[in-house]
C-alpha positions as CSV (number, residue, x, y, z in Angstrom):
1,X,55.9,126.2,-27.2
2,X,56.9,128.1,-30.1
3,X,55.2,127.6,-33.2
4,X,56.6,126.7,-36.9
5,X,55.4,130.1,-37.9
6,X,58.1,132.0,-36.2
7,X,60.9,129.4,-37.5
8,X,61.2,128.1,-33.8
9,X,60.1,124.6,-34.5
10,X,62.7,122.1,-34.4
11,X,60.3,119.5,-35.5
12,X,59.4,120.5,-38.5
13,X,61.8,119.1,-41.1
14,X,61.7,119.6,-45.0
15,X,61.3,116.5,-47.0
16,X,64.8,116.9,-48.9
17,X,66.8,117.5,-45.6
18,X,68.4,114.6,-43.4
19,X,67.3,114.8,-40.4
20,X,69.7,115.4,-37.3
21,X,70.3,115.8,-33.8
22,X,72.7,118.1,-32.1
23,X,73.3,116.0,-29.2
24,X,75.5,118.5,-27.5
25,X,75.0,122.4,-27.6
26,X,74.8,125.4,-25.0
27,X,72.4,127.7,-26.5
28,X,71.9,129.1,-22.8
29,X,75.3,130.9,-23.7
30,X,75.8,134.6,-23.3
31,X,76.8,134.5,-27.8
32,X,73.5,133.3,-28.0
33,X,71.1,136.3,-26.5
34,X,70.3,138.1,-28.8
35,X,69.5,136.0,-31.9
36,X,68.6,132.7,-30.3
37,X,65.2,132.8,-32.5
38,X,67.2,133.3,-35.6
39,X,69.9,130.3,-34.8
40,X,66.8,127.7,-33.7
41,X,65.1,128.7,-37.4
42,X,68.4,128.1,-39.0
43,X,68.9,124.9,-37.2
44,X,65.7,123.8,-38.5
45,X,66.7,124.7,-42.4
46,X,69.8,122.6,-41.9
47,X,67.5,119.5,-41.0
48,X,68.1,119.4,-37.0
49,X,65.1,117.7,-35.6
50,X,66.1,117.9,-31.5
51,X,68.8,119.1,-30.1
52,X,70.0,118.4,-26.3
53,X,71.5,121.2,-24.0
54,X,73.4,120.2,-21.0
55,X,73.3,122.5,-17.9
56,X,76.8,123.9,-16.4
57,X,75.8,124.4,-13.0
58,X,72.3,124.3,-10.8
59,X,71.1,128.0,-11.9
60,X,71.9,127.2,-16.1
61,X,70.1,124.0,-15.7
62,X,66.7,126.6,-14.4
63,X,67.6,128.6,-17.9
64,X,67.9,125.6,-19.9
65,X,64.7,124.1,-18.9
66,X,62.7,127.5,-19.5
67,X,64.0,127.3,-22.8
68,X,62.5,123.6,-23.2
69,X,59.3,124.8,-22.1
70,X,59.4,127.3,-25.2
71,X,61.3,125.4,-28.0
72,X,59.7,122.4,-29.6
73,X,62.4,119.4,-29.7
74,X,64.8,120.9,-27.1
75,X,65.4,118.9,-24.3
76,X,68.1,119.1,-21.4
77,X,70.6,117.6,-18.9
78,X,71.1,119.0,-15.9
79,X,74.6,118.5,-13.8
80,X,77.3,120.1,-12.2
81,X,80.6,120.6,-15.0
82,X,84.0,119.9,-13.2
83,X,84.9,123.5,-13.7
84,X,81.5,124.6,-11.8
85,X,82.1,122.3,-9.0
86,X,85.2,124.1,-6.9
87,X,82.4,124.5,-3.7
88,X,80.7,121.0,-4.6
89,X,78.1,120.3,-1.4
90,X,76.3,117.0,-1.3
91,X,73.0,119.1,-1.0
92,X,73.2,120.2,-4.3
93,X,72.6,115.9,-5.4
94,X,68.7,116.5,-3.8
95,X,68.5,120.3,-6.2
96,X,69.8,118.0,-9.4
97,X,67.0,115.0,-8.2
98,X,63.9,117.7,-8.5
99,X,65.7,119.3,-11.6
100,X,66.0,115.6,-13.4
101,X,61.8,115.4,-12.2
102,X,61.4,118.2,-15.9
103,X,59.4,115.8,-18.8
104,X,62.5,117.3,-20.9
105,X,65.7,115.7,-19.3
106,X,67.2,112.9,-20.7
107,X,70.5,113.3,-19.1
108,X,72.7,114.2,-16.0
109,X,75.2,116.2,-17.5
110,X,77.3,118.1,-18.6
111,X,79.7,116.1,-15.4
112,X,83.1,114.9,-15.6
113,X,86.8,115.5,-15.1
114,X,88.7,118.6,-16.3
115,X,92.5,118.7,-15.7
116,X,93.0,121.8,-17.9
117,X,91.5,124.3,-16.7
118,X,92.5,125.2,-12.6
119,X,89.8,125.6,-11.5
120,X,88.5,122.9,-9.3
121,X,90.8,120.5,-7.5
122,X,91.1,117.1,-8.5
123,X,89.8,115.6,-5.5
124,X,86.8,117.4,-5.6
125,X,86.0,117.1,-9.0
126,X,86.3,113.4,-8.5
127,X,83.9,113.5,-5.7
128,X,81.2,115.7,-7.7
129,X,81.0,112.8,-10.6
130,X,81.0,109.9,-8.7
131,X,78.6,111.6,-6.7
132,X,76.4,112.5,-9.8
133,X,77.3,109.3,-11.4
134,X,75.6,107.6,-8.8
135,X,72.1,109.8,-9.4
136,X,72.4,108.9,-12.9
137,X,72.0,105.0,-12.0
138,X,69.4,105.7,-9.5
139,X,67.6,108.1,-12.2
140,X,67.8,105.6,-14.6
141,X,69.0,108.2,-17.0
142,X,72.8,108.3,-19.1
143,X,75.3,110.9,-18.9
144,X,77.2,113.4,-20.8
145,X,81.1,113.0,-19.5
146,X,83.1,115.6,-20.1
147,X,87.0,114.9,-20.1
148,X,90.1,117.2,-20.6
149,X,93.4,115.8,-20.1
150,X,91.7,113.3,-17.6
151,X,91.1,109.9,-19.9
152,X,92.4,107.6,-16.9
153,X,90.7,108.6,-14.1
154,X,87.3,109.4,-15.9
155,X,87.1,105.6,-17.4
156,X,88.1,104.5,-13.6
157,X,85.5,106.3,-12.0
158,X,83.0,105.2,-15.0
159,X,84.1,101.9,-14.2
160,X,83.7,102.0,-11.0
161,X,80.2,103.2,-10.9
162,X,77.0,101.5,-11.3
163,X,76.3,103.0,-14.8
164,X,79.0,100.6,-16.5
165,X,78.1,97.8,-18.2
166,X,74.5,99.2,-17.9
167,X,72.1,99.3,-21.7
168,X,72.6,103.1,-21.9
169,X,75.1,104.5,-19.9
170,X,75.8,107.7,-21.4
171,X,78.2,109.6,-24.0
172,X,82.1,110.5,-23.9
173,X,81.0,114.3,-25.6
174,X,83.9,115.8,-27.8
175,X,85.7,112.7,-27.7
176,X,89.3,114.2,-28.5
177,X,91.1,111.0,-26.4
178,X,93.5,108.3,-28.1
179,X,91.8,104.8,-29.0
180,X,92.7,102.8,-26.5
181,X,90.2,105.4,-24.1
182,X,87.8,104.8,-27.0
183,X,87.7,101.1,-26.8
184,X,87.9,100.8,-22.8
185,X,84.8,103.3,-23.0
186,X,83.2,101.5,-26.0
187,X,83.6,98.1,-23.8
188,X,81.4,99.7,-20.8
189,X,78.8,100.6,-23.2
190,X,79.1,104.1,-23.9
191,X,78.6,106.5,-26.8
192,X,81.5,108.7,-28.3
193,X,80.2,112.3,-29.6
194,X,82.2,114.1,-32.3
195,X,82.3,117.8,-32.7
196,X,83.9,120.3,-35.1
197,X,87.6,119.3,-34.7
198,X,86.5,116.4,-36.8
199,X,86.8,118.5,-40.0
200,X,90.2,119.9,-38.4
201,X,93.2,119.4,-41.1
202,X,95.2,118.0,-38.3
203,X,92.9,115.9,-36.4
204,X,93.7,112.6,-38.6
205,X,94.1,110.9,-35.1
206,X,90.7,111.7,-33.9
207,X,89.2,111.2,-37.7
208,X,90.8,107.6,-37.3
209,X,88.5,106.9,-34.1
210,X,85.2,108.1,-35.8
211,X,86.2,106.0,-39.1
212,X,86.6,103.1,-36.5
213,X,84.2,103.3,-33.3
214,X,81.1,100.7,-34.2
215,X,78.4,103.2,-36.3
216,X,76.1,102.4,-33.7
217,X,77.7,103.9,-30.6
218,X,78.7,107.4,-32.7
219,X,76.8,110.4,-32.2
220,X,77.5,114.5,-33.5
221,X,77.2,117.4,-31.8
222,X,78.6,121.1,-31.8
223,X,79.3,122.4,-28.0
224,X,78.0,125.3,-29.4
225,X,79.0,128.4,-29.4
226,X,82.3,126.4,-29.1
227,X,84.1,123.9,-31.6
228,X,83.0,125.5,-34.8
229,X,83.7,123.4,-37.8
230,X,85.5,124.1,-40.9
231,X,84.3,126.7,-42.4
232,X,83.6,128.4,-40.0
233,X,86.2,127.7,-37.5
234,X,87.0,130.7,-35.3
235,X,83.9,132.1,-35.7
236,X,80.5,131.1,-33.1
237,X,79.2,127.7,-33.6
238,X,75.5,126.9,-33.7
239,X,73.1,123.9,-34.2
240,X,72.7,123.8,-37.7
241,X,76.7,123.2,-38.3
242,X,76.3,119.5,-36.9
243,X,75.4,119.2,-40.7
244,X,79.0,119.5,-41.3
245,X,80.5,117.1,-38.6
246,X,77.6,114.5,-39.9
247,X,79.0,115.0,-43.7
248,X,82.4,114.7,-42.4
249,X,81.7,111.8,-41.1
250,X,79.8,110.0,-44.3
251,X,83.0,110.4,-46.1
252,X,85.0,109.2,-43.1
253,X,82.6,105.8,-43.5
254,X,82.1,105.7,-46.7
255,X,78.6,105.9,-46.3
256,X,75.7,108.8,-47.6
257,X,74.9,111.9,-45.8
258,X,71.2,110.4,-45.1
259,X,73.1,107.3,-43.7
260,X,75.0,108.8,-41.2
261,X,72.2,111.0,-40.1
262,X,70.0,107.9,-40.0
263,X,72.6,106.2,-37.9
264,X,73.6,109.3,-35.3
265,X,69.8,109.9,-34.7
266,X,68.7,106.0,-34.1
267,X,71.6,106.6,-31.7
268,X,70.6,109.7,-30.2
269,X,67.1,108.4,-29.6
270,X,67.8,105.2,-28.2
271,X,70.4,106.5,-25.8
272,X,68.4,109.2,-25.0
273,X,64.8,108.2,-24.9
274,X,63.8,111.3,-27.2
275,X,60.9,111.5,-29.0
276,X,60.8,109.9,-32.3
């Protein structure tokens, strides 16, 4: 494991920062290759203790889970994404069980429905989750949904499986849905995660939901190198701008920085069984 000496170290955290966890982030990302080092020590000075990086497919989830093995307070998910899964096979639930075996998953993910992007047809991406739903609940272990344009049938097939209603069933990541999807997910026990288009000038809908979902079910995140946050919007994201989505959401609450960070990474740990 990388040591604090070459600014690696995610656990080392300055006594004046807040700490934070990126609960969502894909440093396995091409944008990311050649200053990963730089961005982790950076991500450190802005206070972020442990971050979480979800696989995309089988081979990214073998990357990801190198890159746990050399940064300190990284750990993983590992899942098939809806727009990975166009030639889904069953086999590929036995690959994810020996993946999910790694110390340093916490999570099947990043799974879901995607209705944007053409890319996989609904039918299969339906089977894929409920498929991978299913090895969640026999894991033992939450997951990170991902859901574009697909609100009704993710919360039916989250409802449907035997995750809901469960103590920690996993996280709707980049919530970007309306309230009611909030409050049918909230009801089943599940997490929302707010990104970057928090601090959006027109996203008073979404900053609505994060001023109203229960503090204890909110976590932040980047989706790094996606989603950047204003400033920097346009531009790559990276770990260390969860600071802004966290202090975007303090004023949101009306509560202090060190609150909010308090709060998201009480969350983060108890839904994810991290390290404290």
């Amino acid at each position: 494991v990388k040591s604090v000496d070459s600014s690696s170290s995610l656990l080392t955290l300055h006594e004046s920062l807040v700490p934070l966890v990126d609960t969502h982030c894909h440093l396995d990302a091409h944008a990311f290759a050649g200053d990963l080092e730089v961005v982790m020590g950076r991500a450190a000075a802005a206070g972020v203790t442990q971050v979480i990086v979800p696989a995309l497919d089988l081979d990214s989830a073998g990357t990801i889970l190198n890159l746990a093995e050399e940064y300190e307070g990284l750990y993983v998910a590992v899942g098939v994404h809806p727009n990975s899964a166009a030639a889904w096979r069953d086999e590929w639930i036995d690959d994810l069980y020996a993946l999910a075996a790694h110390p340093q998953v916490v999570a099947i993910g990043e799974i879901g429905l995607d209705y944007y992007w053409d890319k996989t047809p609904p039918a299969t991406q339906h089977h894929a989750f409920a498929r991978q739903l299913e090895l969640a609940a026999k894991l033992g272990l939450p997951v990170i949904v991902h859901n574009r344009d697909a609100g009704a049938d993710v919360l039916r097939l989250l409802a449907e499986s035997p995750l809901a209603g469960t103590g920690r069933p996993g996280v709707l990541h980049s919530f970007s849905a309306d309230w009611a999807t909030a409050e049918k997910a909230l009801d089943m026990g599940f997490y929302l995660g707010f990104t970057g288009p928090l601090t959006y000038k027109k996203a008073d809908d979404l900053r609505a939901i994060a001023a109203r979902a229960p503090l204890d079910r909110i976590l932040v995140e980047t989706d790094s190198p996606y989603l950047s946050p204003e400033p920097y919007r346009g531009r790559r994201n990276e770990p260390a701008h969860v600071r802004l989505v966290a202090e975007r959401l303090a004023e949101l609450r009306g509560l202090s920085l060190a609150q909010i960070g308090r709060a998201t990474t009480d969350n983060a740990v108890r839904l994810f069984h991290l390290e404290e």
